[in-house]
C-alpha positions as CSV (number, residue, x, y, z in Angstrom):
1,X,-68.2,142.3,-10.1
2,X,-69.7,142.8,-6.4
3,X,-73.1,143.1,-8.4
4,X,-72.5,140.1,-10.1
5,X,-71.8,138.2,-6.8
6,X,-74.8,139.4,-5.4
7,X,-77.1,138.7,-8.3
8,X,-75.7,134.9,-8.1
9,X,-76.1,134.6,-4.3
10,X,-80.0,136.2,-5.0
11,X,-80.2,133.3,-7.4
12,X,-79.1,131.1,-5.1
13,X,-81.5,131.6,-2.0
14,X,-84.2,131.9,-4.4
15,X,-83.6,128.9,-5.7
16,X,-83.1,127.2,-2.4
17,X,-86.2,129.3,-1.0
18,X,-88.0,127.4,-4.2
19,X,-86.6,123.6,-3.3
20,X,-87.9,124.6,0.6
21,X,-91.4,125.2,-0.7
22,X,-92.0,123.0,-3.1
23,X,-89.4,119.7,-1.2
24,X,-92.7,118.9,0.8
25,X,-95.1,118.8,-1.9
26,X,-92.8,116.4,-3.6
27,X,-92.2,114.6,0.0
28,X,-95.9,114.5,0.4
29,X,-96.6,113.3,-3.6
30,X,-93.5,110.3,-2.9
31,X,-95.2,109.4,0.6
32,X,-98.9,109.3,-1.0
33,X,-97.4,107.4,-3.4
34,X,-95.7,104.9,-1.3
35,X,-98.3,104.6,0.7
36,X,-100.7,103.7,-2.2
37,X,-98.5,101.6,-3.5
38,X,-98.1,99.9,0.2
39,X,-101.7,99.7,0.1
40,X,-102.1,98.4,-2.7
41,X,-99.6,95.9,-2.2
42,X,-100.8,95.0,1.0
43,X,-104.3,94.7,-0.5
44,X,-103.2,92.3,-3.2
45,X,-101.0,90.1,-0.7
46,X,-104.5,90.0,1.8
47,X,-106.2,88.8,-1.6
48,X,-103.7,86.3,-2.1
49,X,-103.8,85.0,1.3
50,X,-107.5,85.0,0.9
51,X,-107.0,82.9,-2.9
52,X,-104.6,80.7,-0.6
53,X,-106.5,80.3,2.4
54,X,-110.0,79.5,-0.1
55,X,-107.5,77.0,-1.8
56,X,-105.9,75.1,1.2
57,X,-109.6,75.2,2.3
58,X,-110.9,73.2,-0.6
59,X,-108.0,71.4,-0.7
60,X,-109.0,70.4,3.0
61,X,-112.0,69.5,2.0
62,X,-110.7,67.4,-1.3
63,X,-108.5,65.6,0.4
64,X,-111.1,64.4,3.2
65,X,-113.7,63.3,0.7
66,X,-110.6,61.3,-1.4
67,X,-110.0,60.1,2.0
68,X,-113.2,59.0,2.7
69,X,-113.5,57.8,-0.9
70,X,-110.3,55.8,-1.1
71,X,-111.9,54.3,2.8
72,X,-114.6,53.7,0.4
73,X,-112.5,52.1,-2.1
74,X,-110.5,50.1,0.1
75,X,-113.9,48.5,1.8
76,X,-115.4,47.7,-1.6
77,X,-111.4,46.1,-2.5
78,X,-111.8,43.7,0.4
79,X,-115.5,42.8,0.1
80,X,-114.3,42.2,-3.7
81,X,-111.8,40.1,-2.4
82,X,-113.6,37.7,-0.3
83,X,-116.5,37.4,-2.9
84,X,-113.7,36.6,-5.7
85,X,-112.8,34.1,-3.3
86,X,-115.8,32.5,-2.2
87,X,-116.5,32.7,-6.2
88,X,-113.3,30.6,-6.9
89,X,-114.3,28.2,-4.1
90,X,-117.4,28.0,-5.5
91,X,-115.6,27.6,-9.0
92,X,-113.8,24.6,-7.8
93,X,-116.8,22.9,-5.9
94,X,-118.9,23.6,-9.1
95,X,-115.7,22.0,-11.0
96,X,-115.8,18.7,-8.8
97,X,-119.3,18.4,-8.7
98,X,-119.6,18.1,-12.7
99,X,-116.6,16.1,-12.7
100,X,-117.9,13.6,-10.2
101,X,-121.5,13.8,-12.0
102,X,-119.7,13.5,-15.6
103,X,-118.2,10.4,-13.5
104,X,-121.7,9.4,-12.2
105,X,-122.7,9.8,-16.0
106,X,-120.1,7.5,-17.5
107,X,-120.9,4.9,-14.7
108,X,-124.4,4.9,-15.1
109,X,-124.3,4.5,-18.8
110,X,-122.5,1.6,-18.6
111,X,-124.5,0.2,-16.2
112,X,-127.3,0.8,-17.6
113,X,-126.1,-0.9,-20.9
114,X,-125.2,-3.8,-18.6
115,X,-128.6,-4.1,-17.1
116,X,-129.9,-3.6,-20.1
117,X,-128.5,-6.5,-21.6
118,X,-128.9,-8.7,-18.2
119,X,-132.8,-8.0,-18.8
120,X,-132.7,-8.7,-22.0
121,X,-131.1,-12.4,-21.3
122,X,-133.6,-12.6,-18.1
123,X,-136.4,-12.0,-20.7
124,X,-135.4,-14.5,-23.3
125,X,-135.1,-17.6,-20.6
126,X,-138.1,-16.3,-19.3
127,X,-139.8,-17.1,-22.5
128,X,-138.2,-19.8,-22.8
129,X,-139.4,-21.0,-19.5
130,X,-143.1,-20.5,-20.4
131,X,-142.9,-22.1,-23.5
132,X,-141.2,-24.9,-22.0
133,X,-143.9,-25.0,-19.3
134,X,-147.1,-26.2,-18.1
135,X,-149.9,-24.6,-20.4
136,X,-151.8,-22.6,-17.8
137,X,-153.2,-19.2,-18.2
138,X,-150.9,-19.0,-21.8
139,X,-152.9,-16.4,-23.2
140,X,-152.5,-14.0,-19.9
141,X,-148.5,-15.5,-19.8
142,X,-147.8,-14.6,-23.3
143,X,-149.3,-11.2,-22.9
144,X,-147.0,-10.7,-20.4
145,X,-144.1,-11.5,-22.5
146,X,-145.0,-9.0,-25.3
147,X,-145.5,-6.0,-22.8
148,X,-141.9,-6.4,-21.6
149,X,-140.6,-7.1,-24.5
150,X,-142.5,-3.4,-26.2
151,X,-141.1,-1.9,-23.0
152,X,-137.4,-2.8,-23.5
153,X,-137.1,-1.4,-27.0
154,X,-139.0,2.1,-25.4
155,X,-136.0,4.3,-24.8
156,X,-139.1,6.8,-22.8
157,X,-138.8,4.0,-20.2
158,X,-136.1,4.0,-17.4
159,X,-133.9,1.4,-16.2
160,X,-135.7,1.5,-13.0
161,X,-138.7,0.5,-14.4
162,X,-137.7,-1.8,-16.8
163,X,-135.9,-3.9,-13.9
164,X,-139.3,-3.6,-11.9
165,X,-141.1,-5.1,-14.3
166,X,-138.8,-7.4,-15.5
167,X,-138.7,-9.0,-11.8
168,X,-142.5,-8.7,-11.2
169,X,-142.9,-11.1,-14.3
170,X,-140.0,-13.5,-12.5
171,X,-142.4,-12.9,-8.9
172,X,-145.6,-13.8,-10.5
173,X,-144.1,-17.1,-12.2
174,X,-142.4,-18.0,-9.1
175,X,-145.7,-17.8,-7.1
176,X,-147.3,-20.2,-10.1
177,X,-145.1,-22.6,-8.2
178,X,-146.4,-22.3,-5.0
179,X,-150.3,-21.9,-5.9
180,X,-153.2,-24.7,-6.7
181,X,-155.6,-22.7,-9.5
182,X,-159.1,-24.4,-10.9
183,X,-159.9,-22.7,-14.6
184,X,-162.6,-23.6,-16.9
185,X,-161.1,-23.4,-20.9
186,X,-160.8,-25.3,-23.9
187,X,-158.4,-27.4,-24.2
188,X,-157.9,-30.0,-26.9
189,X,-158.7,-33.5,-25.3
190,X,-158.5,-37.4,-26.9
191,X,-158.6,-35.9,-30.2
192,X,-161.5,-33.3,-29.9
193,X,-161.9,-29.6,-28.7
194,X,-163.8,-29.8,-25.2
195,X,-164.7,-27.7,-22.1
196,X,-163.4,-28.5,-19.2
197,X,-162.2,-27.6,-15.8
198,X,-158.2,-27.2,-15.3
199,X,-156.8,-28.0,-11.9
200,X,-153.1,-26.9,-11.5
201,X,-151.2,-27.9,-8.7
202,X,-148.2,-25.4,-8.6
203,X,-145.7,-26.8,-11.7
204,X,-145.9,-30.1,-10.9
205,X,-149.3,-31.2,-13.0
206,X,-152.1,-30.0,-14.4
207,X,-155.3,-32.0,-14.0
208,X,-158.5,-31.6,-16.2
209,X,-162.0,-32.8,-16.3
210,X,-165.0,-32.7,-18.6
211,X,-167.9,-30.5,-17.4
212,X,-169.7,-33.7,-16.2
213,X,-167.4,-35.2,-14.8
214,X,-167.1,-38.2,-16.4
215,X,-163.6,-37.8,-17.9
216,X,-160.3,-36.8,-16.2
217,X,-157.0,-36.6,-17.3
218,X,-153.6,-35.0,-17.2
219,X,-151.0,-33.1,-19.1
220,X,-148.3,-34.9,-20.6
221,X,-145.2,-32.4,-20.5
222,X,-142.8,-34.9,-22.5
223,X,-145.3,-35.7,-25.3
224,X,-147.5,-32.1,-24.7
225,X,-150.7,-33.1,-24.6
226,X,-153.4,-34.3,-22.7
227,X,-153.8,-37.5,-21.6
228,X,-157.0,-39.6,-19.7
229,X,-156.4,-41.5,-16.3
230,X,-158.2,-43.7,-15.0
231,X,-162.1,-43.3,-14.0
232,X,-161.3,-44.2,-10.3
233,X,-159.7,-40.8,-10.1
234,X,-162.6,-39.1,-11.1
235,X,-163.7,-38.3,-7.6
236,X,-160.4,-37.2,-6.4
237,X,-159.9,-34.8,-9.6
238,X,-163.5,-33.5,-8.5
239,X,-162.7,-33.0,-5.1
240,X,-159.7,-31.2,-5.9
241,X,-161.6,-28.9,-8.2
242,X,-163.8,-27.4,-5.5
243,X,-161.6,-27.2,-3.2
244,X,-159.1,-24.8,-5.3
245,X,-162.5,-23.2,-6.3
246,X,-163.1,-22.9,-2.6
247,X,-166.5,-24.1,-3.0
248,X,-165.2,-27.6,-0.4
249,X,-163.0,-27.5,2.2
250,X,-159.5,-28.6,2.5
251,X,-159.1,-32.3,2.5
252,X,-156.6,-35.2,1.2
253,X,-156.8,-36.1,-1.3
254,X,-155.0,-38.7,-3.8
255,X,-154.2,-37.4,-7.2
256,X,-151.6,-39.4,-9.6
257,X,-148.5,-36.7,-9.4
258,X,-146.2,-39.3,-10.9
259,X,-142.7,-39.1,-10.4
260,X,-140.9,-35.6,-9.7
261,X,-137.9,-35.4,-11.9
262,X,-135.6,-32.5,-11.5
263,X,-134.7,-30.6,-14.2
């Protein structure tokens, strides 16, 4: 029994001797261990702070260039602003512009319509008025007539000018009024086709007298045709010839005006 004691107490130191010697080689395996595992921890958290640091850094630098670009943005909003609205003035001068010239349009074609038909009614007692008149220059009178009315039925011709020409016609027949003209035609005289020169004196007569001077007479506007007058006006007539021929100078003279009647 003492033996056995002693064999279990052997066991027990040598066992406890064994724990002693190898307890630091398993202290030093569990601290390598650790420390490894530290390490390694540590190195993964430094590479982490390193992903997070890289990441807040282009984060940094994202969130100045959306900064600058929404800047950016917000410039280009407010220039896009004040063209839209110098566009939408521009709209609504554009808008009153072609409504006032749609305006203009409707007013000008009616009174162009109105001219129109006031030229047309100018040109008929125009006519009228030559045919009615004193037959003087009625080839170059007629002529006249047949231009304007060609021009008035040309729609390549503007009001403008139509008026214009309309009322040079009216001008040069007014100044027939206040003019004294010596022609040479043929005119058809006590029954026979003769030469002869034509005095006119404004509107208010129109003289003639045969080439030698021998004949004068007058045209009747109430019967129209010519009539003779008396040889003692012969010299008068002839006088009054040169003189609108400008081949005399200005002098009285008596012609037979008869009566003026007005119209």
């Amino acid at each position: 029994m003492y033996n056995q004691k002693k064999r279990g107490f052997t066991f027990f130191i040598i066992t406890g001797f064994v724990w002693l010697v190898f307890l630091p080689v398993s202290i030093a395996q569990d601290n390598e261990a650790t420390s490894r595992a530290v390490r390694e921890n540590i190195s993964r958290t430094m590479d982490v702070e390193k992903g997070i640091q890289k990441r807040a850094s282009e984060w940094s630098d994202e969130s100045v260039e959306l900064s600058a670009r929404l800047t950016r943005l917000e410039n280009e909003k407010k220039q896009l602003e004040r063209q839209l609205e110098k566009l939408t003035l521009l709209q609504r001068l554009e808008e009153k512009k072609y409504t006032e010239n749609k305006r203009k349009q409707v007013e000008t074609e009616r009174i162009r319509n109105e001219l129109s038909t006031f030229l047309d009614s100018v040109l008929v007692k125009l006519e009228a008025h030559i045919e009615q008149d004193l037959p003087f220059l009625t080839a170059e009178r007629q002529a006249r007539i047949a231009s304007l009315k060609e021009m008035m039925v040309d729609t390549t011709e503007s009001s403008a000018e139509k008026f214009r020409r309309i009322f040079e016609a009216l001008q040069i027949e007014t100044e027939y009024g206040t003019t004294v003209e010596a022609t040479r035609q043929t005119i058809m005289f006590e029954g026979r086709s003769v030469l002869a020169d034509v005095l006119r004196l404004g509107r208010i007569s129109l003289f003639c007298q045969t080439l030698d001077r021998r004949k004068s007479g007058y045209f009747d506007k109430a019967e129209q045709q010519w009539l003779p007058l008396p040889k003692d006006v012969n010299t008068d007539v002839a006088n009054a010839v040169s003189m609108a021929k400008l081949e005399r100078s200005v002098e009285i003279v008596k012609l037979p005006l008869g009566r003026i009647v007005q119209p």
